[in-house]
C-alpha positions as CSV (number, residue, x, y, z in Angstrom):
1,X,30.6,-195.6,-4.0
2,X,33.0,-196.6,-1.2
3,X,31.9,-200.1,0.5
4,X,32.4,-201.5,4.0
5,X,33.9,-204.8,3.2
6,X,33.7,-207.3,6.2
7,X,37.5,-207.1,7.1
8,X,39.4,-203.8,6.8
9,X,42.5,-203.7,4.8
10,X,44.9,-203.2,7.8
11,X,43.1,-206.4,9.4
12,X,43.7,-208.9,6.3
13,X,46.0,-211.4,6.5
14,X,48.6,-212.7,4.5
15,X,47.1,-216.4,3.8
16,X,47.5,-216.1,-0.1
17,X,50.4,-215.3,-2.8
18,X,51.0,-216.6,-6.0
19,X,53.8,-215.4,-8.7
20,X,50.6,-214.7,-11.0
21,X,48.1,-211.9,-11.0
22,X,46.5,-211.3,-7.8
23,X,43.0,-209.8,-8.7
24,X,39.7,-211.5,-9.1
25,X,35.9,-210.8,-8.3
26,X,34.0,-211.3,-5.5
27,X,30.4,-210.0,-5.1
28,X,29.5,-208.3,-2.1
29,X,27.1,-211.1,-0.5
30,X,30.9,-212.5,0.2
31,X,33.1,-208.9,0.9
32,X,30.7,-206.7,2.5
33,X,28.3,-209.1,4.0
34,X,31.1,-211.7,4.9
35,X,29.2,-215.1,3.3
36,X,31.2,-218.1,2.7
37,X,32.3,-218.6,-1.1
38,X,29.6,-220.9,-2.8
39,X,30.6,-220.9,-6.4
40,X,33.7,-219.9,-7.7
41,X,35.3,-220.4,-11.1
42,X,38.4,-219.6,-13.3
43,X,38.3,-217.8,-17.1
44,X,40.5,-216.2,-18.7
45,X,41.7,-213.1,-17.4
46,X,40.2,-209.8,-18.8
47,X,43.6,-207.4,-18.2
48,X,47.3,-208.8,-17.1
49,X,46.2,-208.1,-13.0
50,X,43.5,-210.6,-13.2
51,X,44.0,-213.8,-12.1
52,X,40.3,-215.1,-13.7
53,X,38.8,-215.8,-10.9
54,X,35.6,-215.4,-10.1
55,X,33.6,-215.5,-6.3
56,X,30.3,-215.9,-5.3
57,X,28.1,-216.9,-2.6
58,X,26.0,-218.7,-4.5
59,X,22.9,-217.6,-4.0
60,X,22.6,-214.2,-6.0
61,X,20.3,-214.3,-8.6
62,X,20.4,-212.8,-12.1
63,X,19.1,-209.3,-11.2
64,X,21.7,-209.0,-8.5
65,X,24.7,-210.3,-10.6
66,X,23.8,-207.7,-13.1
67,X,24.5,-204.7,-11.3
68,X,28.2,-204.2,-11.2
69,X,28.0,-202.4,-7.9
70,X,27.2,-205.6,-6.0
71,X,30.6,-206.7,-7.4
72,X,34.3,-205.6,-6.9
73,X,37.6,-206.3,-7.7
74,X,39.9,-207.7,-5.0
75,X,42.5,-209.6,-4.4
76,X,43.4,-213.5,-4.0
77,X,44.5,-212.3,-0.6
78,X,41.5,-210.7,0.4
79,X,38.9,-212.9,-0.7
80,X,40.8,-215.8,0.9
81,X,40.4,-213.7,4.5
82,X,36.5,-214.3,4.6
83,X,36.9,-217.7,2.9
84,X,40.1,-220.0,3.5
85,X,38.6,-223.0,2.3
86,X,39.2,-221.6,-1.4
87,X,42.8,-221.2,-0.9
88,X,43.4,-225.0,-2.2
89,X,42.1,-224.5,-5.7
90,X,43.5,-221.2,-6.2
91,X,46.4,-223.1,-8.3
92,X,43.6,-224.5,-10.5
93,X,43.9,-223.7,-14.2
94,X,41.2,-221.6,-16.5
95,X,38.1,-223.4,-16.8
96,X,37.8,-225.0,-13.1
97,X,35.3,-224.3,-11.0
98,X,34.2,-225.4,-7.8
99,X,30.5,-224.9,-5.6
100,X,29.9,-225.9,-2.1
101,X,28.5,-229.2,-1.5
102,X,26.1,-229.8,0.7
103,X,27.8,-230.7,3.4
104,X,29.4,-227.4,3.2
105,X,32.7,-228.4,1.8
106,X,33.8,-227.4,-1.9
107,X,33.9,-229.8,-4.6
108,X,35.2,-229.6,-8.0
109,X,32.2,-228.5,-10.7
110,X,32.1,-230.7,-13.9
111,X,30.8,-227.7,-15.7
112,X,33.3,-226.2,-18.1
113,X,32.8,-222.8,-18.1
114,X,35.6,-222.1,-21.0
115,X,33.4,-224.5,-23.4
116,X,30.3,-222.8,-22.5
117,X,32.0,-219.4,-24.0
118,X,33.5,-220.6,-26.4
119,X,30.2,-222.2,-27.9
120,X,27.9,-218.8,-26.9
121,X,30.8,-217.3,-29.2
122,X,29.7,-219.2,-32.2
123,X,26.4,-218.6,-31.5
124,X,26.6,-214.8,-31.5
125,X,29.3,-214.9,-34.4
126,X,26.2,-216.5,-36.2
127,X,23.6,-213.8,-34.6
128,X,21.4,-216.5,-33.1
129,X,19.7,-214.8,-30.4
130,X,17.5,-217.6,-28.9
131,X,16.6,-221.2,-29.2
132,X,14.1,-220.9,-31.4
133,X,16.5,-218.7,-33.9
134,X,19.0,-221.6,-33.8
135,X,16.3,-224.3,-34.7
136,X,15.0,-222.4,-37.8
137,X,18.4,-221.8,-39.6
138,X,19.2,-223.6,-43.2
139,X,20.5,-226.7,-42.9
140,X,24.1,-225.9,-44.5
141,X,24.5,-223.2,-41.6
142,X,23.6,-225.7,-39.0
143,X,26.0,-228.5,-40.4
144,X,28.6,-225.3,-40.4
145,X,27.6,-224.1,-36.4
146,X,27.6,-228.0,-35.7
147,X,30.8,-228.3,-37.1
148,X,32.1,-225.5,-34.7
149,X,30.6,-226.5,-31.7
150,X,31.7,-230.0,-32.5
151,X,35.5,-228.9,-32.5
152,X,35.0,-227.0,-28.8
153,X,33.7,-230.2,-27.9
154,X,36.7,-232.1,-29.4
155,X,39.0,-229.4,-27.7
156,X,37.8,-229.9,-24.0
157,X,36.7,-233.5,-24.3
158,X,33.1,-233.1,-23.8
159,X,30.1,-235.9,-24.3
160,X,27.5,-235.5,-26.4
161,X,24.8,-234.7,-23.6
162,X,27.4,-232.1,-21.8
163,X,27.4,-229.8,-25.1
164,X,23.5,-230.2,-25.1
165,X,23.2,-229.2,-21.2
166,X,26.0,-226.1,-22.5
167,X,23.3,-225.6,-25.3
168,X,20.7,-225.6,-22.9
169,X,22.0,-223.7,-20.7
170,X,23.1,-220.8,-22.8
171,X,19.5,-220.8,-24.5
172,X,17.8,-220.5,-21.1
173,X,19.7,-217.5,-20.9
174,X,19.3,-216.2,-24.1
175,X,15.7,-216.8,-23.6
176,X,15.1,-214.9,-20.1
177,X,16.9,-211.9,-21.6
């Protein structure tokens, strides 16, 4: 399916370069409909063109996030054209992310979205598929997930209560699905 993103290709600008990989996603609420970034966030790359980073506009919910055709792959460049206001924190290692305030400008999100994978990794390593599944295990297997989850936590210097809103967070998805 060929889209109509907001700005043609011979109409972008050169605003953005890095010596890095270029390529990122961007949902279409941002590069067809031509809405301001509202969340955007860094992981690790998935193939050696892709930066990591990740563009919404912040107000797509689950059923439209899960259809890969209101998504794309683009480029720093190109995503910076109907936003310049993310061009700051482009530099901004793995793990950052950053929403827009409510006074419209975009502010650094305390949410570690590295830790939160690296803890739903344990989870499904150990098959638990919901809250509920996680409470009922043997005691040995919790102290072993604790254990785990207690060494992400060591790793990215998280508090006690940001691993249980991570927990809580993954769950309520886990839970929805």
């Amino acid at each position: 399916m060929n889209k109509k993103c907001r700005i043609k290709p011979e109409d972008l600008k050169d605003l953005f370069h890095t010596d890095g990989p270029e390529g990122c996603i961007a949902s279409d609420r941002i590069m067809v409909e031509g809405r301001k970034v509202g969340y955007m966030y860094r992981e690790y790359a998935d193939r050696k063109e892709d930066s990591g980073w990740r563009f919404t506009a912040g107000d797509e919910n689950e059923e439209y996030m899960s259809n890969a055709e209101n998504a794309g792959v683009y480029t720093l460049n190109a995503v910076a054209n109907i936003d310049m206001d993310i061009i700051p924190f482009l530099d901004s290692p793995v793990g950052s992310g950053f929403f827009r305030d409510e006074n419209g400008k975009l502010v650094k999100d305390d949410f570690n979205i590295i830790a939160r994978q690296e803890i739903d990794e344990i989870l499904y390593e150990y098959k638990i598929e919901n809250s509920e599944d996680y409470e009922n295990r043997d005691p040995e297997e919790l102290a072993e997930i604790y254990e785990n989850i207690k060494t992400v936590q060591e790793n990215h210097d998280l508090s006690d209560d940001d691993v249980e809103e991570l927990l809580k967070s993954i769950f309520s998805d886990y839970d929805e699905s």
